[in-house]
C-alpha atoms as one frame of an Amber mdcrd trajectory, in Angstrom:
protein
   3.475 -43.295  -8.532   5.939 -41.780 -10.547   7.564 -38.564 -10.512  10.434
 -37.997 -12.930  10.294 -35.184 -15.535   9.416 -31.826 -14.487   8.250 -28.389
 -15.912  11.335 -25.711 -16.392  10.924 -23.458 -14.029  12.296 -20.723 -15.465
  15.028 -20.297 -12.480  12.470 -19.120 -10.074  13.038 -20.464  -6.912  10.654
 -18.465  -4.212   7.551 -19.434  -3.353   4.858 -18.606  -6.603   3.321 -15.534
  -4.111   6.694 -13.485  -4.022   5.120 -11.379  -6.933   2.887  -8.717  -6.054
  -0.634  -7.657  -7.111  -1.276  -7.628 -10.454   1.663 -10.315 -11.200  -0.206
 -12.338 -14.592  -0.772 -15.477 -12.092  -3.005 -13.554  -9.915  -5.945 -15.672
 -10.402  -8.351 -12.561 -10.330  -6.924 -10.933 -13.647  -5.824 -13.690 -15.269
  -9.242 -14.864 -17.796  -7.289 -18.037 -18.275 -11.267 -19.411 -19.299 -11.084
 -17.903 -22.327  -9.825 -20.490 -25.219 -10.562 -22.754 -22.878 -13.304 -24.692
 -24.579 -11.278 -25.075 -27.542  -8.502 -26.659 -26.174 -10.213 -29.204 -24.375
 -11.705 -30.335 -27.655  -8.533 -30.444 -29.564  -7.140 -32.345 -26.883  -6.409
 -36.011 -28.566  -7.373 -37.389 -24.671 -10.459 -35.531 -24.674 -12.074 -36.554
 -28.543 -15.234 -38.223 -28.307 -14.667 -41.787 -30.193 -17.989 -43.193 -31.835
 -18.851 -46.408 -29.470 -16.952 -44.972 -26.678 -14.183 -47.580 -26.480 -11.491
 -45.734 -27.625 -10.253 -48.055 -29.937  -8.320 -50.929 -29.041  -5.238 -49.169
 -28.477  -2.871 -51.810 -28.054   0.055 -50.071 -29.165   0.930 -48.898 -25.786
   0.817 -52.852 -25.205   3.482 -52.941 -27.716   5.389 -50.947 -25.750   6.428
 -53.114 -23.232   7.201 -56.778 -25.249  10.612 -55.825 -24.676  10.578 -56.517
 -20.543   8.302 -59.833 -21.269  11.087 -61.173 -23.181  13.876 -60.448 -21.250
  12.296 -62.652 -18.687  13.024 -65.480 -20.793   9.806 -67.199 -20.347   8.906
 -70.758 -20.030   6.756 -70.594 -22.828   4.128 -68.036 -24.373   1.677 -68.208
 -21.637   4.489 -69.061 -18.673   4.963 -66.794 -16.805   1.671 -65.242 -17.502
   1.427 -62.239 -19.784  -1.972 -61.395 -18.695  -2.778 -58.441 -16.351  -5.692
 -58.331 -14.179  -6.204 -62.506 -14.007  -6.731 -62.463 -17.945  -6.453 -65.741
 -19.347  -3.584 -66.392 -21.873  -4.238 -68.420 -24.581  -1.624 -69.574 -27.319
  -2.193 -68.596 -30.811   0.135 -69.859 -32.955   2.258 -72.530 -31.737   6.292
 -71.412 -32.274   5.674 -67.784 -32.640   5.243 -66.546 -29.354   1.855 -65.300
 -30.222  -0.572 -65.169 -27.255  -4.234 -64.001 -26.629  -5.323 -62.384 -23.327
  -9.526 -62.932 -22.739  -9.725 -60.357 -20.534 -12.154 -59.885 -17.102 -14.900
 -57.058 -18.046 -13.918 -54.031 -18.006 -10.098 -54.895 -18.978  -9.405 -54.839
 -22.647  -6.583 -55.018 -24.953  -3.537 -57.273 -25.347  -2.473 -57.619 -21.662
  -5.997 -56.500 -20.317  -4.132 -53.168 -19.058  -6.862 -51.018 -19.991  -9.582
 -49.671 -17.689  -9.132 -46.388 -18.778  -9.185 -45.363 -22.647  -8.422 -42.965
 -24.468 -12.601 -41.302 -25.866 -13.541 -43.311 -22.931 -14.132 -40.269 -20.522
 -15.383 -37.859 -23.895 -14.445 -33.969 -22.690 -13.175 -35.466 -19.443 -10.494
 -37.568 -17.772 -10.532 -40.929 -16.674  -9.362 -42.173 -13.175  -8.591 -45.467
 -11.902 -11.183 -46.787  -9.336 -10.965 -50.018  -6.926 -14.492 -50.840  -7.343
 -16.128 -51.970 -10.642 -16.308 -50.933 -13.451 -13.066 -49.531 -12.304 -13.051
 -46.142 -13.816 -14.775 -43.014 -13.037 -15.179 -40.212 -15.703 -14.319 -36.486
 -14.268 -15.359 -33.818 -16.492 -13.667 -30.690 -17.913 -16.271 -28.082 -17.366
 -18.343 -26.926 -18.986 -19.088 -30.091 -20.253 -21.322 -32.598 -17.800 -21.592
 -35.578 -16.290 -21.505 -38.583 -16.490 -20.070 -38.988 -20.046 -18.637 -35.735
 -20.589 -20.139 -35.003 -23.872 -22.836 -32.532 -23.398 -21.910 -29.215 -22.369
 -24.246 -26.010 -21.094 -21.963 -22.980 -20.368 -23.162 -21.744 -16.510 -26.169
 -24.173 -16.176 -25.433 -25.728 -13.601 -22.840 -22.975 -12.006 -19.655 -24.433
 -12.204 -18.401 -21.495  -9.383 -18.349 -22.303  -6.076 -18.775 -20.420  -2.744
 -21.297 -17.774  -4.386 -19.117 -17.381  -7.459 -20.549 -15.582 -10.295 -20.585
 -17.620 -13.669 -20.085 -14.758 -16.813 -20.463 -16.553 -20.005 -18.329 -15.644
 -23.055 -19.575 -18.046 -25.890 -18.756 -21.399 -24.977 -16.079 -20.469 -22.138
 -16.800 -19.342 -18.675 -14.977 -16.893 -16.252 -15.707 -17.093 -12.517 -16.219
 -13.518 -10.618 -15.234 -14.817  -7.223 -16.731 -13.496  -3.876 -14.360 -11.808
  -1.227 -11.496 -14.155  -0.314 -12.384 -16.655  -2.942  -9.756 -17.728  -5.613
  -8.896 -20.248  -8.501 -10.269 -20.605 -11.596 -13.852 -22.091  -9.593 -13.624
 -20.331  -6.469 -12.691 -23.228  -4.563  -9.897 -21.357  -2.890 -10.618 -19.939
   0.751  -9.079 -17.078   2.048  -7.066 -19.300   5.032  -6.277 -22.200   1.905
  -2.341 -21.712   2.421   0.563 -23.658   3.752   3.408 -23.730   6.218   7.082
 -24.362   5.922   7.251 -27.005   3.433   3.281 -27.928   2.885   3.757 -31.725
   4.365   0.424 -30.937   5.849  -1.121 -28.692   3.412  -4.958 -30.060   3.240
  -6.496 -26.876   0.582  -8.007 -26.794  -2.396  -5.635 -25.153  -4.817  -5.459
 -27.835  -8.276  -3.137 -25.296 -10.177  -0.020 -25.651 -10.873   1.775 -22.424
 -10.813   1.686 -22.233 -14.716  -2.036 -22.277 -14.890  -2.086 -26.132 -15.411
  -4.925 -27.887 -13.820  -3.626 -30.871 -11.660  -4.322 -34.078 -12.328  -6.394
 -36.146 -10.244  -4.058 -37.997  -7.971  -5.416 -41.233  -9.246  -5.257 -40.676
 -12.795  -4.252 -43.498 -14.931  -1.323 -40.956 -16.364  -0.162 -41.678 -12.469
  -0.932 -44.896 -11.744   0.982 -47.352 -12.812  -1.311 -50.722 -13.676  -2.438
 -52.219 -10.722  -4.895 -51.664  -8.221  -6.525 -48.468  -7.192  -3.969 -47.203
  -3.929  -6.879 -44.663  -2.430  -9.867 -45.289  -0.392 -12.501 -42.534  -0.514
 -10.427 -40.431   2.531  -7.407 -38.893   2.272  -4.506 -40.968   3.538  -2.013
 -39.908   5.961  -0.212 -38.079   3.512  -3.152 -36.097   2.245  -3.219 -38.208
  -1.183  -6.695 -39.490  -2.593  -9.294 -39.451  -5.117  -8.911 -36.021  -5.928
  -6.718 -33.287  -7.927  -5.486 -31.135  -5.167  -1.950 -29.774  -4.291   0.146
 -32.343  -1.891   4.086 -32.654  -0.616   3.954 -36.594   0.279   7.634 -36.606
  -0.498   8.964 -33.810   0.675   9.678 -31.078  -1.740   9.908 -27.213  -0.843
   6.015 -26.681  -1.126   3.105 -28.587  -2.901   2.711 -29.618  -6.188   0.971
 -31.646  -8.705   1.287 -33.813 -11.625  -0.224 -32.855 -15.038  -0.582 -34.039
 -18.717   1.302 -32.379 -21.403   0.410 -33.719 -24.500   1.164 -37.646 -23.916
   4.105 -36.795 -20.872   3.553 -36.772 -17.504   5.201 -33.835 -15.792   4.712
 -32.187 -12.126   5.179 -28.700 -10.830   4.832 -26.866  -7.833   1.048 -25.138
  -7.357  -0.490 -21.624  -7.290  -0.626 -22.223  -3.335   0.208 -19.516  -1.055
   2.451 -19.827   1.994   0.587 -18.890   5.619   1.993 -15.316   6.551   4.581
 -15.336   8.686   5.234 -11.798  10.472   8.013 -12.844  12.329  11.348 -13.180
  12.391  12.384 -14.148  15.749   9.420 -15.067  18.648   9.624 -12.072  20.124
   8.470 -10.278  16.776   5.029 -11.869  16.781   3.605 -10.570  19.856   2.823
  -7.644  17.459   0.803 -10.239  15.200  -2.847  -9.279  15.006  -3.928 -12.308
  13.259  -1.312 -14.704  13.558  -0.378 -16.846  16.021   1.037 -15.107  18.669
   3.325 -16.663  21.181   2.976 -14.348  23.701  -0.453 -14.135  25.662  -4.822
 -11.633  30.852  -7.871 -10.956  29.376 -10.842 -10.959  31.983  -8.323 -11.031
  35.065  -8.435  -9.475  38.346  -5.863  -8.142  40.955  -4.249 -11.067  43.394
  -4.182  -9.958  47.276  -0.201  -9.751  47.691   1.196 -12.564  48.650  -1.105
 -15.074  46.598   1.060 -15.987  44.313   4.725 -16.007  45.733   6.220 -17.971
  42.886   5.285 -15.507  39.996   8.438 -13.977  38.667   9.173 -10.825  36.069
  11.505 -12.091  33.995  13.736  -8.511  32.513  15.601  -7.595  29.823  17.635
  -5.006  28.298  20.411  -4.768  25.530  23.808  -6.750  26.565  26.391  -4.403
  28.709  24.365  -1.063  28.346  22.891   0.959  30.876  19.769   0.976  29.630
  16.648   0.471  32.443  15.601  -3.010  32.592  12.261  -3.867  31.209   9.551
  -6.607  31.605   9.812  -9.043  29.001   7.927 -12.267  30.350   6.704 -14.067
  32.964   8.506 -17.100  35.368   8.019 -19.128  38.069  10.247 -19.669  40.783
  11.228 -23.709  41.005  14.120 -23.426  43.650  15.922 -20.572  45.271  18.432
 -20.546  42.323  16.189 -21.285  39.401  13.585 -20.026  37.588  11.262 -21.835
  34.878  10.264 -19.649  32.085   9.003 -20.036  28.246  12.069 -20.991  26.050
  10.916 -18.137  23.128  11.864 -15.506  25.949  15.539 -16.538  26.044  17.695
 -13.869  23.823  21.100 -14.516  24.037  22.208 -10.721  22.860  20.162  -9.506
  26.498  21.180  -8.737  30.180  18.593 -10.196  31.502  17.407 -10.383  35.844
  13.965 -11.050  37.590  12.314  -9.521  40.079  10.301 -11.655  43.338   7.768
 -10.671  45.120   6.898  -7.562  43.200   2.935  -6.940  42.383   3.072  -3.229
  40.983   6.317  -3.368  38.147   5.995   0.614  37.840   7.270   1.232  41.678
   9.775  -0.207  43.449   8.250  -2.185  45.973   9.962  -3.180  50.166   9.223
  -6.991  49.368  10.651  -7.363  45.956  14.128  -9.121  45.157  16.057  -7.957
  42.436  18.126 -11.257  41.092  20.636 -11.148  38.191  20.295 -13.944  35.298
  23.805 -15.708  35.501  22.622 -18.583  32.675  20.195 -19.439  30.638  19.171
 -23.170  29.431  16.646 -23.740  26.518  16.020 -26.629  26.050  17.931 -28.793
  23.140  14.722 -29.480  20.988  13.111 -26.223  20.910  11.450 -25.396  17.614
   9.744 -22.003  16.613   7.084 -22.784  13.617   4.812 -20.331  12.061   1.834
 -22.225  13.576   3.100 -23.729  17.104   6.302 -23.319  19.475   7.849 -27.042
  20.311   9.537 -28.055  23.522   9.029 -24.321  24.511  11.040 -24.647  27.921
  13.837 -22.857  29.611  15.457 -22.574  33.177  17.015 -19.403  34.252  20.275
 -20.219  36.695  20.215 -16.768  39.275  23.322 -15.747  40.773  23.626 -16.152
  44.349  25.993 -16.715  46.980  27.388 -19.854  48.821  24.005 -21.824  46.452
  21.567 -19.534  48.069  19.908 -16.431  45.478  16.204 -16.090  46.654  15.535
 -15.239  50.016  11.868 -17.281  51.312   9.503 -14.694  53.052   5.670 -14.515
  52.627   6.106 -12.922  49.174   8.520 -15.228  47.437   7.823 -18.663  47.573
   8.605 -21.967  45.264   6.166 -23.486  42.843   6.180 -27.535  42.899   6.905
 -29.318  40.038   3.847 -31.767  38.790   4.355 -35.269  39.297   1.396 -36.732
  37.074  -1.737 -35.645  35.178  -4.376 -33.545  36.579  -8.606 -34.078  35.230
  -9.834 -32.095  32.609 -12.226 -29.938  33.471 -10.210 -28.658  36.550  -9.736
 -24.691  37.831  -6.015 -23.431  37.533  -4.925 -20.000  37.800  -2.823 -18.266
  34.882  -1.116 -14.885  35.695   1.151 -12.306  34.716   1.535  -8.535  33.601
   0.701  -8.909  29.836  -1.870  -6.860  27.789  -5.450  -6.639  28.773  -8.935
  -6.141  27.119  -8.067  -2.520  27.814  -3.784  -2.130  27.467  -2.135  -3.694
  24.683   0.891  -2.393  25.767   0.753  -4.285  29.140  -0.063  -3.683  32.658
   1.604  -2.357  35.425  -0.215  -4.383  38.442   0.102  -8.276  38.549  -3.516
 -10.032  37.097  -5.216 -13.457  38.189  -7.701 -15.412  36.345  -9.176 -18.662
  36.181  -9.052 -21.577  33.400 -10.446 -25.058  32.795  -7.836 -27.436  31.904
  -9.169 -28.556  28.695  -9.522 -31.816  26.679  -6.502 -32.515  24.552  -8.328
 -34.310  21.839 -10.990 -31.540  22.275  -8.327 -29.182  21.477  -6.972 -31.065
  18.514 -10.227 -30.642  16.941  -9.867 -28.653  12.976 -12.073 -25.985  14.522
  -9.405 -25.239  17.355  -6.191 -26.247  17.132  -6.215 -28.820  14.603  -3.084
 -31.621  14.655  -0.269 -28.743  15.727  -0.507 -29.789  19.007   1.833 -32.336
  20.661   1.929 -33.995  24.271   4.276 -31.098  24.900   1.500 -28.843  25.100
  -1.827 -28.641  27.179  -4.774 -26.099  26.229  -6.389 -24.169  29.317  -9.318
 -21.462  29.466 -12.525 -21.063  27.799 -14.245 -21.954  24.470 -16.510 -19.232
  24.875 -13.413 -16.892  24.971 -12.878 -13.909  26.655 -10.411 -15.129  29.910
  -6.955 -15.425  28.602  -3.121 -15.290  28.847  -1.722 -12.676  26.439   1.094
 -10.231  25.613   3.594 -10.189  28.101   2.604 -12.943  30.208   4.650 -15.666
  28.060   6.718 -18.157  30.334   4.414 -17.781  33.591   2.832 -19.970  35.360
  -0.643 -21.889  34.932  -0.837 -22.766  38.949  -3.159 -25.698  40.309  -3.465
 -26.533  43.685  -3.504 -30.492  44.281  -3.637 -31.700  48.227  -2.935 -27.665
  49.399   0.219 -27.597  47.838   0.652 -25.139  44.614   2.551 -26.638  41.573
   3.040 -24.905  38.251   1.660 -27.117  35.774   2.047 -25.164  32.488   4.297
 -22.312  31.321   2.294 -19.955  28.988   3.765 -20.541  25.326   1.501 -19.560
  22.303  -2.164 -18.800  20.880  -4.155 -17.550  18.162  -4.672 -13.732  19.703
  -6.194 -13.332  23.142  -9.393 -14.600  24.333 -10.587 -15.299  21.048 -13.521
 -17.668  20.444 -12.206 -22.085  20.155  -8.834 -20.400  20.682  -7.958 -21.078
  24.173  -4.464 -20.915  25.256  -1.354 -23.378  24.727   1.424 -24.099  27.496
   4.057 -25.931  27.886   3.066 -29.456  29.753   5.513 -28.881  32.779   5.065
 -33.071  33.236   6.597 -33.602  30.660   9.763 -32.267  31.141  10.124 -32.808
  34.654  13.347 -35.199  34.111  14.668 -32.238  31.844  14.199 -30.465  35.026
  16.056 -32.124  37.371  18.998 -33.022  35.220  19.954 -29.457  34.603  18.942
 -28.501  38.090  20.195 -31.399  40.380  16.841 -30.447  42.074  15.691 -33.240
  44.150  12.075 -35.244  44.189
């Protein structure tokens, strides 16, 4: 592929969405159909030849005589000229004339040419690996399969319940609700995060209105054999014209044709909204992911659930009261394990043991002061997920002892293998409920299915955010979930009568939502992470 010469971009460097409504690339009041029919047939690409061949068209073959004779051949037909196993044969002996027979459908002087230009009619051509190796895709409204006849509406070019509204022989597409682009091929979630390396939509604009070429367009492809297979690859490139990043630009783009020059530009995509600035902002996402997350829980008898911490914050040297922030889980008496997105480095923070009711002060509680915090190294905050989302709280104690063991503060083990999916944990913490977004007061239990991980991964759920970082626990069905508040706690399962905190609650898509189950942190995993910042021994 090539990708050299690019569109001016007029100094614009934000993403094409920074505008607001009403901006002239808003695709709803923008009739960019109109004219439309008239310049696809004074396009020179798009002129329907008589006979269809297009002509030899062996200057472009001219073109490159140049690189055969700096090779400094053998002789006319050594090394041979011919592309696509054409046969040389000599034609005048002396004057380095040669003749190429060419394998159907290759024609012209080096058999380069499976698509011509007229070939396609009204449409463009694009290289295919199977004969005749060339497929014609049409520039509505003219139709398949040689792009020559046109009916304006008949069939409707506008998808997803568009509306087709004629206007002589060009088109506009009334869209329904959420629907964009010029056919209504753009869903209301079609959008991308950070740079679009994994942007999979259906936007083929280029920010300037120009329709994208198809990614295997002979402007693109260089001679040679067809790259795609009828799926995407890895990088989301295939038979088709829609926005990609495969190499890493700011967002996705596109080629497309100007005239005879092939130029790219970044597309009419929009970027995924992001609410947030830090974490901590998104817990007042509605439809985002949130990274906070009991829905459906129930009051623990006291004592249950001895390793369940309030982790407490308030702004750095002030006398401000202390307030709940997230969850924990005691690991040992001097350390606590918590969510790494709850760590702010401007906060006083403590946590209090043994407490079930945070809105009284309670005889069994212990009030411990936060003398560190650790995140760890490789934690990443995305838009979409929260990686390596892991922290240990150091408390400060005397003489290496802080917690005091009684029948209300106990320590959580840390997992030493995999546990079956399908099997009942326990997720708790003081987060918002079906009935208190704000929170509650008393300490709430439920129980969650550890769940599949390539279930989880599947487009309908979580898609490919997750990583082995990351385990998915509740229910499908929805309804029983972590939420607001409860971020950093512990996902408890009991294996041979002992407890051991097997996930920390990191992230979700809202609470107890439908295929939206929630994501924590895969304790095993980081069980070496543990111990070196802990000296805590096996």
């Amino acid at each position: 592929m090539k990708k050299k010469d690019k569109h001016n971009h007029h100094g614009r460097h934000g993403p094409p969405h920074e505008h607001g409504p009403g901006h002239p690339h808003d695709r709803q009041n923008k009739r960019r159909g109109h004219g439309r029919f008239d310049a696809i047939t004074h396009d020179e690409f798009f002129q329907i030849i008589p006979g269809g061949d297009g002509g030899d068209d062996d200057e472009d073959d001219e073109s490159s005589d140049w690189l055969y004779d700096l090779q400094e051949p053998e002789g006319v037909c050594v090394p041979n000229p011919c592309l696509h196993n054409g046969v040389c044969r000599e034609k005048e002996r002396g004057k380095r004339k040669f003749k190429c027979d060419c394998p159907k459908p290759f024609k012209g002087k080096k058999c380069p040419k499976r698509c011509k230009r007229g070939q396609c009619g009204r449409g463009e051509c694009v290289v295919t690996s199977k004969p005749p190796y060339y497929e014609c895709k049409c520039k509505a409204p003219f139709l398949p399969p040689n792009c020559v006849d046109y009916e304006v509406c008949e069939p409707n070019p506008c998808q997803n319940g568009g509306t087709c509204v004629r206007d002589g022989n060009d088109f506009d597409c009334t869209c329904s609700p959420g629907f964009t682009g010029r056919l209504c091929k753009v869903g209301p979630d079609d959008c991308y995060t950070d740079d679009g390396e994994s942007y999979r939509g259906n936007v083929s604009e280029t920010d300037d209105g120009h329709d994208c070429l198809f990614w295997n367009s002979h402007f693109v492809l260089e001679d040679g054999t067809n790259p795609f297979d009828t799926t995407d690859k890895e990088d989301g490139l295939g038979p088709h014209n829609y926005c990609r990043n495969p190499d890493g630009e700011r967002m996705p783009w596109c080629f497309y044709r100007k005239g005879r020059d092939l130029k790219w530009d970044y597309c009419d995509v929009r970027k995924c909204d992001d609410p947030t600035g830090t974490v901590q902002d998104m817990w007042t996402a509605t439809a985002q992911k949130q990274i906070t997350r009991i829905y459906g829980g129930l009051k623990p008898t006291p004592g249950s659930l001895p390793w369940q911490v309030s982790v407490q914050m308030r702004p750095r040297n002030s006398n401000v009261p202390f307030s709940h922030t997230c969850g924990g889980v005691l690991i040992e008496s001097c350390w606590v394990l918590t969510a790494g997105h709850c760590i702010q480095t401007n906060k006083d923070m403590q946590v209090v043991l043994g407490s079930q009711d945070l809105s009284a002060k309670e005889p069994d509680e212990q009030v411990l002061t936060v003398e560190e915090a650790i995140r760890h190294e490789n934690y990443s905050e995305k838009s979409y997920a929260v990686y390596n989302d892991i922290a240990l709280l150091r408390l400060k104690g005397q003489n290496g002892k802080c917690a005091e063991e009684s029948q209300f503060v106990k320590t959580a083990c840390l997992p030493d293998g995999p546990l079956p999916d399908g099997m009942e944990c326990t997720i708790s913490g003081w987060g918002s409920t079906e009935n208190s977004s704000y929170g509650s007061h008393h300490l709430l239990e439920a129980k969650v299915l550890l769940i599949n991980q390539q279930k989880c991964s599947q487009p309908q759920i979580y898609g490919r955010v997750l990583d082995n970082g990351m385990l998915c626990a509740g229910h499908l069905a929805g309804g029983v979930d972590s939420c607001q508040g409860d971020s950093g706690g512990p996902l408890s399962c009991e294996q041979n009568s002992a407890y051991m905190v097997y996930g920390l609650v990191s992230w979700g898509d809202q609470c107890g939502k439908k295929n939206k189950p929630g994501i924590y942190t895969r304790v095993a995993k980081y069980v070496d992470w543990i111990r070196s910042k802990t000296m805590i021994k096996k």
